[in-house]
C-alpha positions as CSV (number, residue, x, y, z in Angstrom):
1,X,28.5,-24.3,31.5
2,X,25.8,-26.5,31.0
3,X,23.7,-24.6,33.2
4,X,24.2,-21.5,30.1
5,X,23.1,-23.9,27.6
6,X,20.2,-24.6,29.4
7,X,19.2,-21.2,30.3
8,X,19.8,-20.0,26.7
9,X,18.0,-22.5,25.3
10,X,15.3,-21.8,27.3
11,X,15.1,-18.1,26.6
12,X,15.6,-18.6,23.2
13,X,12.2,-20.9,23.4
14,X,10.6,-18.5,25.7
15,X,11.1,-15.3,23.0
16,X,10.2,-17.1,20.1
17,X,6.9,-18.4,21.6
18,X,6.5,-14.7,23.0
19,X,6.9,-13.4,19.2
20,X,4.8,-15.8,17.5
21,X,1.8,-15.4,19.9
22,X,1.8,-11.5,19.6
23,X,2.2,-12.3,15.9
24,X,-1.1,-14.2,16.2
25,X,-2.6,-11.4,18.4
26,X,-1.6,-8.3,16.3
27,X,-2.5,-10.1,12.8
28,X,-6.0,-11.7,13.7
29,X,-4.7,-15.0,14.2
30,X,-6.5,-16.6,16.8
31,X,-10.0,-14.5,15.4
32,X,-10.0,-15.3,12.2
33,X,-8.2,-18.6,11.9
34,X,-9.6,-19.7,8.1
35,X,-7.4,-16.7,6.7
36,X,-9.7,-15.0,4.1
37,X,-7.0,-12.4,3.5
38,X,-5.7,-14.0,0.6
39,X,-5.6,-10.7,-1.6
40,X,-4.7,-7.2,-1.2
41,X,-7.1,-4.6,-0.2
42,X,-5.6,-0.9,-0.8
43,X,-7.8,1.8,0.8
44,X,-7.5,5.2,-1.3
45,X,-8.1,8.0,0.8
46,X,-7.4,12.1,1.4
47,X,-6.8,12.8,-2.2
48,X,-6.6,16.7,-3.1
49,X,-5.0,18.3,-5.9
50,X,-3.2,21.4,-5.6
51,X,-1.0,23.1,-8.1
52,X,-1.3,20.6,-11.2
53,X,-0.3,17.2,-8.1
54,X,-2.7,14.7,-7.0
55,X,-2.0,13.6,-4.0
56,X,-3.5,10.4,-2.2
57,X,-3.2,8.2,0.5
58,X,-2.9,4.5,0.2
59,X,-3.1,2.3,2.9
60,X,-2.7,-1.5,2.5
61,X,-5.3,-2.6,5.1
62,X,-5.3,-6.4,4.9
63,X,-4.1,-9.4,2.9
64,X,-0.9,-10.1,1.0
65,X,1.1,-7.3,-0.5
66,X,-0.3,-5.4,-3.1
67,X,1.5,-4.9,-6.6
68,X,-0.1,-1.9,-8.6
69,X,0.6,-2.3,-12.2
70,X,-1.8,0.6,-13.6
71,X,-2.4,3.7,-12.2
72,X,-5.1,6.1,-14.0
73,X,-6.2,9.4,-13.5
74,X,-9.3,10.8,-15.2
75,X,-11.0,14.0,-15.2
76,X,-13.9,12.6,-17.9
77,X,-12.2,14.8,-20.8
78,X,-8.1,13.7,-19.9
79,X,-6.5,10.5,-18.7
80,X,-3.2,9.9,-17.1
81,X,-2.3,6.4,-17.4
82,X,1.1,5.0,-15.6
83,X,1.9,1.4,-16.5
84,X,3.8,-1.0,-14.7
85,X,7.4,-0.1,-15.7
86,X,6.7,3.9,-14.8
87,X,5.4,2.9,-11.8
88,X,7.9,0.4,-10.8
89,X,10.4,3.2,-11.4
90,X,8.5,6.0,-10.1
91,X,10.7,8.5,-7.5
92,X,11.3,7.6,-3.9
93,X,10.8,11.4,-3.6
94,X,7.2,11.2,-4.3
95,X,6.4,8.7,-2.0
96,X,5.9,9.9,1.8
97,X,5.4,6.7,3.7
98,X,4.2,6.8,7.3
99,X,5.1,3.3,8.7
100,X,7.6,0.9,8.8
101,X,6.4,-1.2,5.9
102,X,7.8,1.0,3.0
103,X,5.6,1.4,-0.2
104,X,8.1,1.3,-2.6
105,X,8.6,0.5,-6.9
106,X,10.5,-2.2,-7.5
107,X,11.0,-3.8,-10.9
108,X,7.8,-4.2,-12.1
109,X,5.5,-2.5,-10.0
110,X,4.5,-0.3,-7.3
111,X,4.4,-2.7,-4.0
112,X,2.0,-2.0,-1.3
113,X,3.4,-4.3,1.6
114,X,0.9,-5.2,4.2
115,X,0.0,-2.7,6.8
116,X,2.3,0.0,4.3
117,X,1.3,3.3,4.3
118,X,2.2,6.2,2.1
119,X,1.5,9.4,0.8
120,X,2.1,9.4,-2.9
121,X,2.2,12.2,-5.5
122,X,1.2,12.1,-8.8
123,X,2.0,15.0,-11.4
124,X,-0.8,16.1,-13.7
125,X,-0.5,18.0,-17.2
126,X,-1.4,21.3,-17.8
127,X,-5.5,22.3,-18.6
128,X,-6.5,18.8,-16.4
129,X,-9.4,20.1,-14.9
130,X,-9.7,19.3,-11.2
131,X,-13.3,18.4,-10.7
132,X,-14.4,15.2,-11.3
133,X,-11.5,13.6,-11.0
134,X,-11.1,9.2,-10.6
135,X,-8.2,7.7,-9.6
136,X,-7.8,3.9,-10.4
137,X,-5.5,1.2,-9.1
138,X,-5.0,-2.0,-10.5
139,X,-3.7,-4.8,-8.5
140,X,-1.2,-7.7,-10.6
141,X,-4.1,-10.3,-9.7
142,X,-6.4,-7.4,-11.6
143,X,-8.8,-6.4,-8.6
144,X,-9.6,-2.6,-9.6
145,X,-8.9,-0.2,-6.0
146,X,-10.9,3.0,-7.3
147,X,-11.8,6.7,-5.3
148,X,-13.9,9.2,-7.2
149,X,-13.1,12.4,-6.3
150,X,-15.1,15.6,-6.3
151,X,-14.2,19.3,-5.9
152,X,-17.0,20.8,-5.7
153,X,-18.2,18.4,-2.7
């Protein structure tokens, strides 16, 4: 019996030192051990529009999770804006997320976990014109995550 305990114990040690060191590995731990990740950094990328949707990858990419409050879409002439509320209620059907760490609205906002990644969808109103086209997202601490987009490139 005692020789269980023991064994257990010692396993359990084993796993959790296991876990924390690939942790440290996987997450830059041991590299970069003053932590300068202290904000989100959202990566816009592959946005198209086709039949009146813009769609666009985001792609947390380092530091805590992200919490879009504002998301705005300008072609120059027309603006789409999406507040906090909208966007913490936006549809789960409009999000495609492609790891494990779900992009998701919650009450107030549109979280962006760390590592999430997801494909989201955002409907535009009849006689937005499709060149030109900026997409903004702003972060609860306010740091602006911007992609300029241009058809005719």
């Amino acid at each position: 019996m005692v020789k269980n305990k023991r064994l257990t114990f010692g396993l359990t040690i084993f796993l959790f030192a296991i876990s924390m060191i690939l942790y440290q590995y996987f997450f830059s731990g041991f590299t970069d051990l003053k932590n300068p990740a202290k904000s989100p950094n959202v990566v816009i990328s592959d946005v198209g529009v086709q039949d009146s949707v813009l769609t666009f990858q985001g792609y947390n990419k380092g530091g805590e999770s992200g919490y879009i409050i504002n998301a705005k879409v300008t072609d120059g002439n027309f603006t789409v804006e999406m507040n906090a509320e909208e966007l913490g209620n936006y549809p789960k059907d409009r999000i495609e997320n492609k790891n494990i760490n779900t992009v998701k609205g919650n009450k107030y906002s549109l979280q962006f976990p760390r590592g999430g990644k997801a494909i989201i969808d955002i409907e535009l109103p009849v006689g937005f014109k499709k060149e030109n086209l900026q997409l903004q997202l702003t972060d609860v601490s306010g740091k602006v995550f911007a992609y300029p987009y241009n058809k005719s490139k």
